[in-house]
Phi, psi and omega in degrees: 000120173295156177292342161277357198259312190321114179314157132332275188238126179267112196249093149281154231201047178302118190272049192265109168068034207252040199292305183284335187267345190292330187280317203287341182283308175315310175316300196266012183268320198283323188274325170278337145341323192301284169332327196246123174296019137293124178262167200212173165218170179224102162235124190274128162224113199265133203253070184073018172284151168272354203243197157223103126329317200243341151336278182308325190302278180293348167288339175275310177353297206253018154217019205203069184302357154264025180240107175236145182235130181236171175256135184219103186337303181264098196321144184159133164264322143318269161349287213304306185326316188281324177306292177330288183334283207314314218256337155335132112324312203305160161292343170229145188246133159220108213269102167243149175268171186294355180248002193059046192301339214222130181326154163260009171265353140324321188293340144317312210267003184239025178232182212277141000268003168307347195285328191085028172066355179281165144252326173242155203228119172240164184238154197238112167293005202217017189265157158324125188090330170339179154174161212223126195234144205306111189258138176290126197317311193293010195243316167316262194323315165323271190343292158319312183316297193305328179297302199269005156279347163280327160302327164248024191225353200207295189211097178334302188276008185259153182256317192219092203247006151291322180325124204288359164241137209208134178252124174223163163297141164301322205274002170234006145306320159293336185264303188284304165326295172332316178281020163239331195292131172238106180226142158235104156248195179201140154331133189257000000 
């Protein structure tokens, strides 16, 4: 893919069983798209659902040509991301979950002139000034568990490394992702 050709941003999108929650989340990934003076793709990577998931996904698909939907065999959300990543264009990959926990008008705040010269952008749920919009306490509280055992147990300096946005540069999504990924996907 040539650089002109090449999206701004790539909105990766891991995908378990998000039948009822993919569309309304695509719909506002789509309406604030509207707005932005950019080019984006969109990849839906749908992981082991029981449900359709990855159905419903190509059915938006198919009004919405910057909407790609893949498939990935092997249950995992870690998988679907690295598929997603690998199979991304943009100059920037940006990784959100299927329910939007997190506004998508955030995603201004992870690009140029915002990066601060970083490549990669994590977002925090748990920094000074947060706040948390409804989210169920109990998905709260896991969440803190799941946090700090990864914090004491891999990465000290982070606060909230579950959190579903997340930015890398092309030039470190190419390099770094590959060396981790064992992904078998297919196009859906």
């Amino acid at each position: 893919m040539n650089d002109q050709s090449r999206p701004l941003v790539s909105i990766v999108i891991p995908a378990h069983n998000e039948e009822r929650r993919l569309v309304p989340s695509l719909e506002k990934i789509d309406a604030f798209l509207k707005s932005q003076p950019y080019t984006v793709e969109v990849v839906v990577v749908e992981n082991g659902s029981h449900d359709r998931t990855a159905e419903v996904g190509r059915e938006f698909a198919k009004t919405h040509p910057y909407v790609h939907v893949m498939q990935v065999k092997t249950r995992g959300k870690g998988l679907a991301v690295k598929a997603g990543m690998l199979a991304a264009h943009g100059e920037w990959r940006f990784i959100c979950d299927a329910d939007l926990s997190m506004p998508i008008e955030e995603l201004e705040r992870f690009l140029p002139p915002h990066t601060d010269g970083c490549d990669i952008l994590i977002a925090t749920r748990e920094g000074k000034g947060s706040r948390r919009v409804d989210e169920p306490e109990i998905r709260h509280l896991i969440g803190r568990i799941n946090n700090l055992i990864i914090k004491i147990t891999a990465l000290p300096d982070f606060e909230d490394t579950q959190c579903g946005f997340k930015m890398f540069s092309r030039e470190v999504a190419e390099v770094a992702v590959p060396a981790t990924a064992c992904v078998n996907a297919y196009d859906a």
